[in-house]
Each structure stands twice: as C-alpha cells, then as structure tokens.
RODO-2510 file (C-alpha; in nm, 4 decimals, decimal comma):
residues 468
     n   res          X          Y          Z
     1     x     5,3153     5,8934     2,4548
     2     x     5,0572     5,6404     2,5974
     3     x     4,9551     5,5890     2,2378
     4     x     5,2879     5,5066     2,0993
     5     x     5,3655     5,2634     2,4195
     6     x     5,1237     5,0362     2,3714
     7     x     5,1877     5,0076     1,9910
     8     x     5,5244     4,9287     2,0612
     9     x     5,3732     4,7100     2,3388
    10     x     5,1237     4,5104     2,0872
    11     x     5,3145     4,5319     1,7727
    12     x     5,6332     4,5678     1,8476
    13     x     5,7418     4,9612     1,7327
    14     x     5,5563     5,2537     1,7519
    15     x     5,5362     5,3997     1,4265
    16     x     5,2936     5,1480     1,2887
    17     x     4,9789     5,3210     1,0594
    18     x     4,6708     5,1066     1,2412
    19     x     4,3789     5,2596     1,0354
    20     x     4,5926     5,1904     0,7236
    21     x     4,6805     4,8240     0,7478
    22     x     4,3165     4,7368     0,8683
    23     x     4,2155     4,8598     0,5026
    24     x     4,4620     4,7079     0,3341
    25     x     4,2941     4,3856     0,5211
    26     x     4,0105     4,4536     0,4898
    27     x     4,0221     4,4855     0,0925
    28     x     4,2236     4,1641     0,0744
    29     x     4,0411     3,8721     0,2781
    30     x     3,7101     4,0291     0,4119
    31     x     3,5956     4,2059     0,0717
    32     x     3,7479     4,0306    -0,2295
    33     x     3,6044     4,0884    -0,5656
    34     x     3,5266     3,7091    -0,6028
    35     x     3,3063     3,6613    -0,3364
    36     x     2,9322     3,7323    -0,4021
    37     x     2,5668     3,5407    -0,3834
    38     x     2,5242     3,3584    -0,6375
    39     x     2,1804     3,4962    -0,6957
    40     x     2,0984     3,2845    -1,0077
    41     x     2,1566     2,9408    -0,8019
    42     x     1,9233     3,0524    -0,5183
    43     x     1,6434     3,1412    -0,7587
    44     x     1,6562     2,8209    -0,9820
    45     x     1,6695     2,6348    -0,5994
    46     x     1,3532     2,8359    -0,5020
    47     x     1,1766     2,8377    -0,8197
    48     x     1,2442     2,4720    -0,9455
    49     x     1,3774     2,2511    -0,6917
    50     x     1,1746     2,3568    -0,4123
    51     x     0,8744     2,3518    -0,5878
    52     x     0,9186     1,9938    -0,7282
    53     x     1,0476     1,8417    -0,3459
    54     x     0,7365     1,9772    -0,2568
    55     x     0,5198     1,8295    -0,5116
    56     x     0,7140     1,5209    -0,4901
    57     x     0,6968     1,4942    -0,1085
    58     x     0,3108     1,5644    -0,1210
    59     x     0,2403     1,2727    -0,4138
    60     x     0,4923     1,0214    -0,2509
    61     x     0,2520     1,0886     0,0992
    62     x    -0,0659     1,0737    -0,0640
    63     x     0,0217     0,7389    -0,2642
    64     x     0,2420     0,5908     0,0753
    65     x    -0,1190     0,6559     0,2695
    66     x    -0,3486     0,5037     0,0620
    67     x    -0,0940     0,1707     0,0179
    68     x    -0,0450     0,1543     0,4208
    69     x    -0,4355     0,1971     0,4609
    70     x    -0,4958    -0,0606     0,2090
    71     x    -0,2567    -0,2880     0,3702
    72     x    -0,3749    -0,2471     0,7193
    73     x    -0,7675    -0,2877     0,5716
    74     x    -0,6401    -0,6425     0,4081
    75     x    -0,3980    -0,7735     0,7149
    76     x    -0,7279    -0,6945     0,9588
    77     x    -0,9455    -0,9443     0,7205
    78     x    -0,6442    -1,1994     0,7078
    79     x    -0,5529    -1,2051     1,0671
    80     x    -0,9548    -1,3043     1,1690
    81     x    -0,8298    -1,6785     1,0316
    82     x    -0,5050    -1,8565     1,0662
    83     x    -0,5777    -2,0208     0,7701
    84     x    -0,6171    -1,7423     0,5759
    85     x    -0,2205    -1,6262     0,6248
    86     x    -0,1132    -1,9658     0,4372
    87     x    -0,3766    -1,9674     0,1478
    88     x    -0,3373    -1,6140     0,0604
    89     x     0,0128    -1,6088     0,0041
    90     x     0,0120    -1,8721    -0,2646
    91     x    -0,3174    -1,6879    -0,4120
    92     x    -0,0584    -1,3262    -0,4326
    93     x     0,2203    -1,5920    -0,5386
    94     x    -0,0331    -1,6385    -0,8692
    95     x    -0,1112    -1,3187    -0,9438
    96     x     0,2540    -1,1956    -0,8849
    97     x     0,3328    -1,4965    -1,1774
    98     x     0,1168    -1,3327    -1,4385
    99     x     0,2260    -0,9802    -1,3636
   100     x     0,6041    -1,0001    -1,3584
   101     x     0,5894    -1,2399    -1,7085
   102     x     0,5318    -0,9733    -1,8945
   103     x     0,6845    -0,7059    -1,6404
   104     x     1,0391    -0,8587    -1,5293
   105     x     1,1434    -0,5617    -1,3581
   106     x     0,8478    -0,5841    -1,1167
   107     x     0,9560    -0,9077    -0,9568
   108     x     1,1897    -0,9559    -0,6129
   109     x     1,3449    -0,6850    -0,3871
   110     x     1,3558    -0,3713    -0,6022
   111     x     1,6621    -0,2155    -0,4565
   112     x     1,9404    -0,3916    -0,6919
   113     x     1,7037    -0,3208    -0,9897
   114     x     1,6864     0,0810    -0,8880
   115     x     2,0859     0,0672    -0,8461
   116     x     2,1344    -0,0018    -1,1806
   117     x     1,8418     0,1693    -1,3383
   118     x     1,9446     0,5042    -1,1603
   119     x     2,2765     0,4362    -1,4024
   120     x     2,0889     0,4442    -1,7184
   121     x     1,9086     0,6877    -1,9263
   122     x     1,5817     0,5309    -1,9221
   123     x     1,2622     0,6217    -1,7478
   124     x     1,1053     0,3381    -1,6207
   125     x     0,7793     0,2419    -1,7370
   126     x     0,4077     0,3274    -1,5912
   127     x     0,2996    -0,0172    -1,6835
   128     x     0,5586    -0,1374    -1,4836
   129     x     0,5382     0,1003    -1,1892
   130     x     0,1509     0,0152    -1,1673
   131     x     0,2229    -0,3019    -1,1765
   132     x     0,4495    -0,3072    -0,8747
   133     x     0,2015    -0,0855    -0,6212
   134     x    -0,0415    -0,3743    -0,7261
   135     x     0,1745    -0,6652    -0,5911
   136     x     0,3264    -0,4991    -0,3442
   137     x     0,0229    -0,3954    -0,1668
   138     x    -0,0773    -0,7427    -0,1704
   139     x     0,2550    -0,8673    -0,0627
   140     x     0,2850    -0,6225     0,2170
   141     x    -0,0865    -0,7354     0,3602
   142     x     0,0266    -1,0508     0,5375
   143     x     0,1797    -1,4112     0,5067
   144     x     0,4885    -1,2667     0,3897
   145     x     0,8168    -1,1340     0,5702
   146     x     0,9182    -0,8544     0,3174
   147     x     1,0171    -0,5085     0,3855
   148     x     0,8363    -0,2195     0,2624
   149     x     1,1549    -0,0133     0,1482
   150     x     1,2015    -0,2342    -0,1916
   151     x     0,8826    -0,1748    -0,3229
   152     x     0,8785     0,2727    -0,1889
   153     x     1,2691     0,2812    -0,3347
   154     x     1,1483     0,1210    -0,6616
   155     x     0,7912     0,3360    -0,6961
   156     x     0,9733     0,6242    -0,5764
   157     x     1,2544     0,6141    -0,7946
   158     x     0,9812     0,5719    -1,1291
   159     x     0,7782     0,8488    -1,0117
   160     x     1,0571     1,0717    -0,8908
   161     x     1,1490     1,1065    -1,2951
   162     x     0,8840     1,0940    -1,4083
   163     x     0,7136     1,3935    -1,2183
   164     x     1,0518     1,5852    -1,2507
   165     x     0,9905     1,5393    -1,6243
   166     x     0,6969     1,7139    -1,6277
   167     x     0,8376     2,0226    -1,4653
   168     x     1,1037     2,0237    -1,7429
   169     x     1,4278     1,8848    -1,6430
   170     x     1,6385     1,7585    -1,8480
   171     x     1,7563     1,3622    -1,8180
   172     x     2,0883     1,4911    -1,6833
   173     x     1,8865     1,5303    -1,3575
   174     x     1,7606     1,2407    -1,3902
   175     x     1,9936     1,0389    -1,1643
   176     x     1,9025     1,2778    -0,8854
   177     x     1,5037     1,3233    -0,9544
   178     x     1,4742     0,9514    -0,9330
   179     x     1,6594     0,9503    -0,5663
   180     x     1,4944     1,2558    -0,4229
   181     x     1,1794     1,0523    -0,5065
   182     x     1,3118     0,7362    -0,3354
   183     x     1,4009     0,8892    -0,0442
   184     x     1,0628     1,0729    -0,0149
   185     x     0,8778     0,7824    -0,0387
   186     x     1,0491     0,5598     0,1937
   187     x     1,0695     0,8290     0,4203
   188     x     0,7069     0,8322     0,4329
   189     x     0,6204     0,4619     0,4452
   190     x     0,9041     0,3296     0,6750
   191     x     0,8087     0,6564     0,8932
   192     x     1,1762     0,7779     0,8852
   193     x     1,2587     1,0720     0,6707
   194     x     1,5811     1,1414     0,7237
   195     x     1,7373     0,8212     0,7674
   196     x     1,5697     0,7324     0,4423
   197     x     1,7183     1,0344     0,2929
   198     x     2,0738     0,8725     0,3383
   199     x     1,9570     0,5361     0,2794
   200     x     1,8978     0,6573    -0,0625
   201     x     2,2592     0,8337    -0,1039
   202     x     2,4127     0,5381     0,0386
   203     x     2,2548     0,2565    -0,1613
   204     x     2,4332     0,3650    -0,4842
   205     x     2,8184     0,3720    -0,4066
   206     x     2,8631     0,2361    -0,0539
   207     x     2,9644     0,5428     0,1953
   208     x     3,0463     0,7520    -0,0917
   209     x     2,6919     0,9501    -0,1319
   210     x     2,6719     1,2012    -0,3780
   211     x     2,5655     1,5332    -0,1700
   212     x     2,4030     1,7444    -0,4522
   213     x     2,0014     1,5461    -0,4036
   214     x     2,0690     1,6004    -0,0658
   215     x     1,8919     1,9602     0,0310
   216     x     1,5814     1,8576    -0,2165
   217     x     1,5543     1,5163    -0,0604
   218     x     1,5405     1,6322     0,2687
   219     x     1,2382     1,8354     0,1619
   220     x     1,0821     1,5916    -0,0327
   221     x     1,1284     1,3650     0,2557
   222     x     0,9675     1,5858     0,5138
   223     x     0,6674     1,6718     0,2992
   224     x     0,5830     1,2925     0,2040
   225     x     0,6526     1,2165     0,5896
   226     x     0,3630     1,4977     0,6918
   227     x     0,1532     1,3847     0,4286
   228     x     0,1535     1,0484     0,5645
   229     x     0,1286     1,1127     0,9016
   230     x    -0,1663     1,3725     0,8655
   231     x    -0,3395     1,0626     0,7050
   232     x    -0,2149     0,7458     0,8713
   233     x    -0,0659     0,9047     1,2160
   234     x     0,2601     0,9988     1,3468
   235     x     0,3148     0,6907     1,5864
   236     x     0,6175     0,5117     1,5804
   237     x     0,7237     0,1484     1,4192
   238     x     0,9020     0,0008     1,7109
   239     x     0,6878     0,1125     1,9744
   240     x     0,9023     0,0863     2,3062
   241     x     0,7368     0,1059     2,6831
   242     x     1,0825     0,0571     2,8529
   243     x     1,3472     0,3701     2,8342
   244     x     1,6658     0,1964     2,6686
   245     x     1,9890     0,2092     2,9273
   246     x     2,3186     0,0745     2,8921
   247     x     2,6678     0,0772     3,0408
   248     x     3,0504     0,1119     2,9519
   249     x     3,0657    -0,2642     3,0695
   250     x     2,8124    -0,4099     2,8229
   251     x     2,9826    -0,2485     2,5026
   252     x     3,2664    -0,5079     2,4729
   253     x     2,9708    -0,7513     2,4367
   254     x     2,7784    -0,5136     2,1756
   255     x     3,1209    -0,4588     1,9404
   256     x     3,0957    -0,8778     1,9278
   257     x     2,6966    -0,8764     1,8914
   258     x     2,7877    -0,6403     1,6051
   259     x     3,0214    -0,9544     1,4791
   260     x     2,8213    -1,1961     1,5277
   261     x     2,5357    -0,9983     1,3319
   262     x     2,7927    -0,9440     1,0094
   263     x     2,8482    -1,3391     1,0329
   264     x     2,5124    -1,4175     1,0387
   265     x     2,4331    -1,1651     0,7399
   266     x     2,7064    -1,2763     0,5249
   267     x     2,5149    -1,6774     0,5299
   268     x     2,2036    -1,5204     0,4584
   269     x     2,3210    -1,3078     0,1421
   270     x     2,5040    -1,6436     0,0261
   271     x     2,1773    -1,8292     0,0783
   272     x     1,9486    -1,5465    -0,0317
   273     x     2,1825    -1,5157    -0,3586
   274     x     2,2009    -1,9258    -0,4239
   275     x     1,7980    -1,9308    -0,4773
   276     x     1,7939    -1,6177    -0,6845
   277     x     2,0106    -1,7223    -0,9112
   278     x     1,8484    -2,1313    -0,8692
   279     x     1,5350    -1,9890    -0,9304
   280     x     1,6307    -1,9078    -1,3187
   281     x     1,5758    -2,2583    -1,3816
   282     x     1,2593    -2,2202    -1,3702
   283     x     1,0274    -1,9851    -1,6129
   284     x     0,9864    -1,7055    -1,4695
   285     x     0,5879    -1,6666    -1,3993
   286     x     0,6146    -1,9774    -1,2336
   287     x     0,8729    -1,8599    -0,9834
   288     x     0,6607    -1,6888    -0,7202
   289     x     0,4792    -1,9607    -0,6587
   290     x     0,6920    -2,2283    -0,6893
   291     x     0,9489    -2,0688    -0,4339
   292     x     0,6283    -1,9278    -0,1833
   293     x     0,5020    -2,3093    -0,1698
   294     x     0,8500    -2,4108    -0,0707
   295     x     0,8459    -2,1549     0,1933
   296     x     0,4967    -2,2032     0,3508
   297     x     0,6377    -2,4528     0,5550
   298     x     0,9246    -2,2766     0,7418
   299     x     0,6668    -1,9729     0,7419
   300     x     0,4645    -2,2073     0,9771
   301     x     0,7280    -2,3540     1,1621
   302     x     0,7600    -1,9410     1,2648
   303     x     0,4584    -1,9174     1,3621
   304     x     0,4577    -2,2286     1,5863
   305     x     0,8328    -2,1074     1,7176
   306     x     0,6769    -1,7740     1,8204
   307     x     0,3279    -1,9027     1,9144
   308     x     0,2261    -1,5256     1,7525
   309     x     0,0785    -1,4204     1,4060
   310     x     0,2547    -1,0974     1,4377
   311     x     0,5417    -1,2346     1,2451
   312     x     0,3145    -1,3611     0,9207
   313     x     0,2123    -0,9971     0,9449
   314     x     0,5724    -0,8283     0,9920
   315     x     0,5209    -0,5298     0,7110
   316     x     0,2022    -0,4124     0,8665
   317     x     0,2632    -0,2835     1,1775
   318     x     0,6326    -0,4518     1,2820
   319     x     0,5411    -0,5186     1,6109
   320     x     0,7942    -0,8627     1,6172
   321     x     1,0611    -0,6107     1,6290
   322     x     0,9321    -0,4619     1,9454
   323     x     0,8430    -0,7703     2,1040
   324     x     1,2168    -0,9006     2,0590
   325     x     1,3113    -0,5659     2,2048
   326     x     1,1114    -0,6148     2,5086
   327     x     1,0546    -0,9651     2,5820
   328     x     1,3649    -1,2082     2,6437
   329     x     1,3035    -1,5051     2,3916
   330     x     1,4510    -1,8307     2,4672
   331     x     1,7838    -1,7995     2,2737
   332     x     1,6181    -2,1708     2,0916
   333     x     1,3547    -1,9344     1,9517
   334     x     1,5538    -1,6387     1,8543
   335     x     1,7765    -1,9315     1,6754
   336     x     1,4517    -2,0477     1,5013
   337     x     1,3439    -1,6671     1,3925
   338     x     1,6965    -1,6283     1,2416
   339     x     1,7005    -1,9486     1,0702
   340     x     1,3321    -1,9651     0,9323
   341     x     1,3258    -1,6071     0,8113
   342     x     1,6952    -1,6575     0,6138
   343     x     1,4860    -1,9332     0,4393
   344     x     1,1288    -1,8214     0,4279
   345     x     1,2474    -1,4835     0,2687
   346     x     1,5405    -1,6454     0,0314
   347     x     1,2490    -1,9174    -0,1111
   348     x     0,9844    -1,5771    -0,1321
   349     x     1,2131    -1,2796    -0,2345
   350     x     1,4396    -1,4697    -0,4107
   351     x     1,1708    -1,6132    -0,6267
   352     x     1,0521    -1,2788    -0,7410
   353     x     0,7714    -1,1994    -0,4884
   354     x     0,7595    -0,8212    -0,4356
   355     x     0,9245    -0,6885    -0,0871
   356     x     1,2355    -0,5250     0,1000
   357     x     1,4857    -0,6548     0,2610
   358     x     1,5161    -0,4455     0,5116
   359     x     1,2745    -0,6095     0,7141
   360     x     1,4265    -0,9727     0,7691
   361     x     1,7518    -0,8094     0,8452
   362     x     1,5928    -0,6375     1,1236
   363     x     1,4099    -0,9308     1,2497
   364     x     1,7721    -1,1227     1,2370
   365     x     1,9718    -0,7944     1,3877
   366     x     1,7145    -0,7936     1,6737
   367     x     1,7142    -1,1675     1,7093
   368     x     2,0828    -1,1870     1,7467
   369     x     2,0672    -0,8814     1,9862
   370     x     1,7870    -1,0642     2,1995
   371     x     2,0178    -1,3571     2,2644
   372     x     2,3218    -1,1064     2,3418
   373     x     2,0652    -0,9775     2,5693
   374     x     2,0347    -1,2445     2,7604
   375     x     2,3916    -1,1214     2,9144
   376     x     2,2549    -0,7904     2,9971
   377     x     1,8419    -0,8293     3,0417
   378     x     1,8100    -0,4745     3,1812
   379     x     1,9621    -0,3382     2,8764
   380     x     1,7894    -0,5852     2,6430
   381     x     1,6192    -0,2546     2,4371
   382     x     1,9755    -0,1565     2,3551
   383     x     2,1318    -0,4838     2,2231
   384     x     1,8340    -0,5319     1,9943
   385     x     1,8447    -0,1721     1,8631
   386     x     2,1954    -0,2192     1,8061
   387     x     2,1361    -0,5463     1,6674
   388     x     1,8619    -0,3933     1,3789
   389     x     2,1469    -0,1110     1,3112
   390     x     2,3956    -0,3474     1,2538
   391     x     2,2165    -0,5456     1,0204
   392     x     2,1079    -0,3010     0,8271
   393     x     2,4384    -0,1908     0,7682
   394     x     2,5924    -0,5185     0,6960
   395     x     2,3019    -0,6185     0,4641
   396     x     2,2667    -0,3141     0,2715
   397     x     2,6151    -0,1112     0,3368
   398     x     2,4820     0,1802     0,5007
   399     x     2,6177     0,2366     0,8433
   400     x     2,4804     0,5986     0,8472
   401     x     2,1400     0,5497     0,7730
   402     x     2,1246     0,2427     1,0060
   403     x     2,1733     0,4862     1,3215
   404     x     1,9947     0,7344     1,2093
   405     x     1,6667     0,5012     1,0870
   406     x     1,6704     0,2552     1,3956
   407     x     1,6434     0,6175     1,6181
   408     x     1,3632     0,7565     1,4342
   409     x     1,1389     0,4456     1,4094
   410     x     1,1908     0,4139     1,7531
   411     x     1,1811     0,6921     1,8791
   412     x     1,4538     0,6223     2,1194
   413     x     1,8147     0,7359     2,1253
   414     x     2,0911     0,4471     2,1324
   415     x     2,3490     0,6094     1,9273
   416     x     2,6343     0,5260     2,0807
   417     x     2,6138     0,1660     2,1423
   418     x     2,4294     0,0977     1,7973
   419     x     2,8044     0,3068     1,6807
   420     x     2,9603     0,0371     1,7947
   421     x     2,7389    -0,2457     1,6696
   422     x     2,6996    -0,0997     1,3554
   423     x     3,0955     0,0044     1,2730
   424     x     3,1800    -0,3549     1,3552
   425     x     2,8972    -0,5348     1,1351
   426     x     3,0027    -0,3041     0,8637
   427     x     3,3675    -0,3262     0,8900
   428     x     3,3979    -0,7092     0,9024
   429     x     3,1265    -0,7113     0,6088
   430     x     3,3506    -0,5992     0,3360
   431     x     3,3030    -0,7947     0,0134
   432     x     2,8930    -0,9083    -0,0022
   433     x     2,6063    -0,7405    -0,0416
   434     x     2,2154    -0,8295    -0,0394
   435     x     2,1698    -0,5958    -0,2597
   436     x     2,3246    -0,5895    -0,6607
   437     x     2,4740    -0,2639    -0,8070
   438     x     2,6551    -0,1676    -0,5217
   439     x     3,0119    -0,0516    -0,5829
   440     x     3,2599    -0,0774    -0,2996
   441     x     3,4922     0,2327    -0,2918
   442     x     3,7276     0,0531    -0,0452
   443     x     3,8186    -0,2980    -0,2231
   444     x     4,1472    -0,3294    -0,2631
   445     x     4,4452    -0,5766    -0,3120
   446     x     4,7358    -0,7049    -0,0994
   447     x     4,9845    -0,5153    -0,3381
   448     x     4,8116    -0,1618    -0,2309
   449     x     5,0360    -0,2663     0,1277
   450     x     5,3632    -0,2765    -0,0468
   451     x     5,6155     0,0468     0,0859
   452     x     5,6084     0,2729    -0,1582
   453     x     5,9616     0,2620    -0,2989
   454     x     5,8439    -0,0824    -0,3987
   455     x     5,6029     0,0375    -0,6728
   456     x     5,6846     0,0761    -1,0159
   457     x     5,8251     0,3476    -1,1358
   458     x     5,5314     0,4120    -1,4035
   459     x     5,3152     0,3993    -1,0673
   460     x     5,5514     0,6153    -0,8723
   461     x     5,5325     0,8983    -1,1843
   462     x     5,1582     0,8307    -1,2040
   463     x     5,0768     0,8726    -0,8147
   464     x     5,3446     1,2085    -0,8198
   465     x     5,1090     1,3448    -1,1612
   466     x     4,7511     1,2785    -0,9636
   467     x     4,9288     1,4658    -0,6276
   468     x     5,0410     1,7418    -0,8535
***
C-alpha cells in the first residue's frame, strides 16, 4: 500500500513498472551505441602532437634564450655611452640594407608577412629565417622602439613547419604547425604563454580563431616559456611595486580612455601605413637607413622629453612601460612619447627595419592611460594597464589576448577595467589595422539593416536554404 501511494504520489498512478522504464532510459540516452573514445584520436594526440609541442616548445626556449641574452649582453655595452644609442642604429640600419635586398621577406614588422604566408603552401626559407634572428637581435639591442613579437611570430612561424616537417606531417598541417610555433615562441620571449597562444589564433581572422592548434599550442607555449625562464628567469616585464586599485566611479573615465586610445591608434596606422607604402620609392636596401636617419631625430627629441635612456632601450627590458605605470608624467610629456614614437617607429618599421609592433602600441596605450591618470592618481597602475590592453587590441584586433597578455607580463590582475578599455578601443576600431592580412568577420554594409521583407526574394530563398 505505502508502495503504491507514493507512486501515485510521484508519478501520478500506481501501476507504473520503475525498474523497467529506468532501462529503457538507460539504453536510450546514458548508453547509446554511438558514443565511445575515440581511441585512435587520443593516440595520434599522444604520439604525434604531444611529442612535437614538446620539441617545439623546448627549441623555441632554447633559441628565445640565447636571442634575449644576446640582446641584454649588446644593450649593457650600448647604454655605457649616449652616443652609442644614435650611431648604432644607423650602423644595424646598413646591415639590415644588405640583408633584406636579397631577402625581402626579412624586412619590417613580420606579422602581416606571417598572415599571408600561413595562407600559402610554402615553407619559408632557412636563408631567410637566419637572416631575420640576425637583424632582429641587433634591432632588439637598443636605439630602436620595436617590439619583440614581429620578429618570435615570424621565426616561430618558419621553424614551427619546418620542425613539424621533419616529424612527417603532411602540408595540410601546415597552417597549424606554423602557429603552434608562433605562439610558442612569443610566448617565451614576450614572457606570456598563454596570451601569446591567442594572440596567434587571433592575428589571422580577427575574433574568429580557429580552435583545432589550440591544445598543442598551449603546450608548446608552456614548454618554450620554462625553457626560457630556466635560462633567462621567470621575472616579470612590467615590474609593478604598487598593488593596482580602482573604483566603480573611475570606469566611466576608462570606457573614454579606451576611446581616446582607438583614436589615437587609428592616426598612427594611417601614418605608419603612409611611409610604408612612401618608402617604395626608394630601392629597397636603401630603405632602412634612409627612414632610421629620418628618425634619429625624433628618437632624440624622446630621449630629451623623458630625460631617460630606458626608452632607446624599450625591447630589452620594457621598463618605460612601468615607469608610465608608476610615475605621473606631465600630460606635455606623455603627449611627446605618443607623438615621437608614432613617428620614430613609422620612419624605422615602416622602412623595413626588423621589429613588432606591439611595443609602441603599448608605450602609446600606457601614455594615453598616464594622462587619464592624472584624474585618478591613486589608480594610475590601472588606467595604464588598461591603456596597453586597449591598444593592443585596437592595433592588432585582438581584444582577448590583450587582457590576458597585459595580466601575465604584469603580473597583476586588472581584468575588469582593462574589459572595459579594451571592448571600447576595439569596438570603435572597426575598419584599420596595423597589421596586413587581417580579415574582418564583422564588415558589413548599410543594406544588411534593411527589415527583412525588404530583401530580394532570391535573398529571401537563399537565407531560408542556408537556415534549412
């Protein structure tokens, strides 16, 4: 009786077979015949993927440790001399002349380059590969403001294939072998592994990352970041002594930093475009140094703006970016770091000299954020944090990686202002890009806003087809 009241209780009559519906449920949803490990996907994961990330991690460290110790050895010899920061740049601006004549791909940024190469069949050459760790180390040494991401996302990319080659896959891995190895290795050199890992996904299509390198990156990333920092040290980039703090009150004021940062960006990409494209006109061994002598004087009107060499020696050891994080600059000097850099690196970069541009978009972010922070000087660490994320993601179009990057070379956690800064900058930077090859998923056209009754018919039967 009990037993039949509370099944008419719970299900509503009391003849009901428990045991027997439970296997009928069980067969149906918990034990269907389709479901099973894929055993053959696991093993070709642990037997070929995972044993490439890790070789791929381990060479991208080894090769990142010996460039940052190289750099570091040269900077310490430059930095004993002012002098020596303007001569040397035009002596690199030489050499870079006679390497990228008969190596075009070696010269400027990298990035745009990779985009498109990623799209082809090709492998890139070792000549050409050597030939960018050459210039690049000297780049990276001092004089210059240049990022070290162009030159890992470019060597990374060449070795990525080429090493995945040798363990046998076939070219139509070749798109992701040659990402897995740019993430590793700017993981490793920019000290951020998994913010480099979506840099990478993101660069290609803009927010629309394909997932599939995602699980070997990450290794490959993590190896090449231990590697390095066994070597060359775990400590971070933007080394912080004050604990970043903010308030509901101050994010109004970071939403328009994040603005202001995406208007700022958008001049430098036309500027930074105009002398690329100017600097055709001239042959292009010549370019280098033509465009580095042109630049030697705003790099010195920085230096006398900042009264510090640690800008001339920005790729080293990016201690500008923490000094604009801690210090309150007169917004005239943050005005004269924004405007000198947007020139010094257009009339460098643009020319062909080897380097990122991640690098002067965080010196401009941070900038921007350091006069914002003028508003707010107790949260000063925030609004330049936010300010680096938010250039990043206007400059290169990858909001995700920004907040994730800015956090792990600082070591600090600003996520949800940087959000802000960063949804804004990328938002109201629709349209431009620093770098080339980038496709934007979202462009669109004015008739996309028309009702839809007001669409052709052929459109009408085509959206009903791709629904069905």
């Amino acid at each position: 009786m009990i037993e039949k009241f509370f099944k008419r209780l719970i299900f509503g009559q009391s003849d009901i077979q428990i045991q027997k519906n439970f296997m009928k449920i069980c067969k149906k949803t918990l034990c269907p015949l389709d479901i099973k490990i894929d055993s053959t996907s696991i093993i070709f994961f642990l037997g070929r993927w995972l044993p490439f990330s890790i070789a791929v991690g381990i060479t991208m460290g080894i090769i990142a440790s010996l460039m940052d110790l190289l750099v570091i050895e040269i900077n310490g010899y430059l930095t004993t001399n002012l002098i020596y920061l303007f001569i040397y740049p035009l002596l690199v601006a030489i050499i870079t002349g006679m390497v990228v004549k008969n190596n075009h791909d070696v010269a400027g940024p990298g990035i745009g380059f990779s985009i498109l190469h990623l799209r082809t069949k090709r492998y890139m050459r070792i000549k050409h590969l050597i030939g960018k760790l050459f210039v690049s180390i000297l780049t990276l040494s001092g004089g210059f403001i240049a990022g070290r991401e162009g030159p890992s996302f470019y060597l990374g990319i060449g070795l990525g294939e080429w090493i995945g080659k040798a363990y046998g896959f076939g070219k139509r891995f070749k798109n992701m072998l040659g990402l897995i190895g740019g993430g590793a290795f700017t993981g490793a050199l920019l000290k951020a592994p998994l913010g480099s890992s979506i840099f990478a996904m993101e660069l290609e299509n803009m927010y629309d990352f394909d997932y599939r390198p995602f699980v070997p990156m990450i290794v490959a990333s993590i190896a090449s970041y231990l590697t390095f920092s066994f070597f060359r040290g775990n400590h971070a980039f933007i080394v912080l002594t004050h604990k970043a703090v903010w308030t509901l009150e101050s994010i109004p004021y970071i939403i328009a930093m994040g603005l202001a940062v995406s208007v700022v960006i958008y001049i430098y990409t036309l500027i930074f475009h105009f002398f690329a494209q100017a600097a055709k006109m001239i042959p292009i061994g010549r370019r280098p140094l033509v465009g580095t002598t042109l630049a030697i004087p705003f790099m010195l009107a920085l230096y006398y703006s900042t009264h510090n060499m640690e800008i001339l020696s920005a790729p080293v050891h990016m201690t500008i970016l923490s000094s604009l994080a801690e210090h309150n600059f007169t917004i005239g000097v943050d005005l004269a770091i924004i405007g000198f850099t947007v020139i010094a690196t257009s009339l460098t970069l643009g020319f062909g000299i080897p380097g990122g541009l991640i690098l002067p978009v965080l010196i401009i972010g941070a900038a921007v954020g350091n006069i914002f922070g003028h508003i707010f000087p107790d949260q000063l660490v925030v609004f330049t944090l936010a300010g680096m994320g938010a250039g990043l993601s206007a400059g290169a179009k990858t909001p995700l990686a920004a907040i994730v990057m800015i956090t792990e070379m600082s070591h600090d956690d600003v996520v949800i202002p940087m959000t802000a800064a960063v949804i804004t900058s990328y938002l109201t930077s629709f349209g431009y890009s620093l770098y080339l090859g980038q496709e934007n998923i979202f462009r669109s056209s004015l008739k996309d806003f028309k009702p839809y009754k007001e669409y052709p018919k052929e459109r009408r039967s085509e959206d009903q087809h791709s629904k069905a």
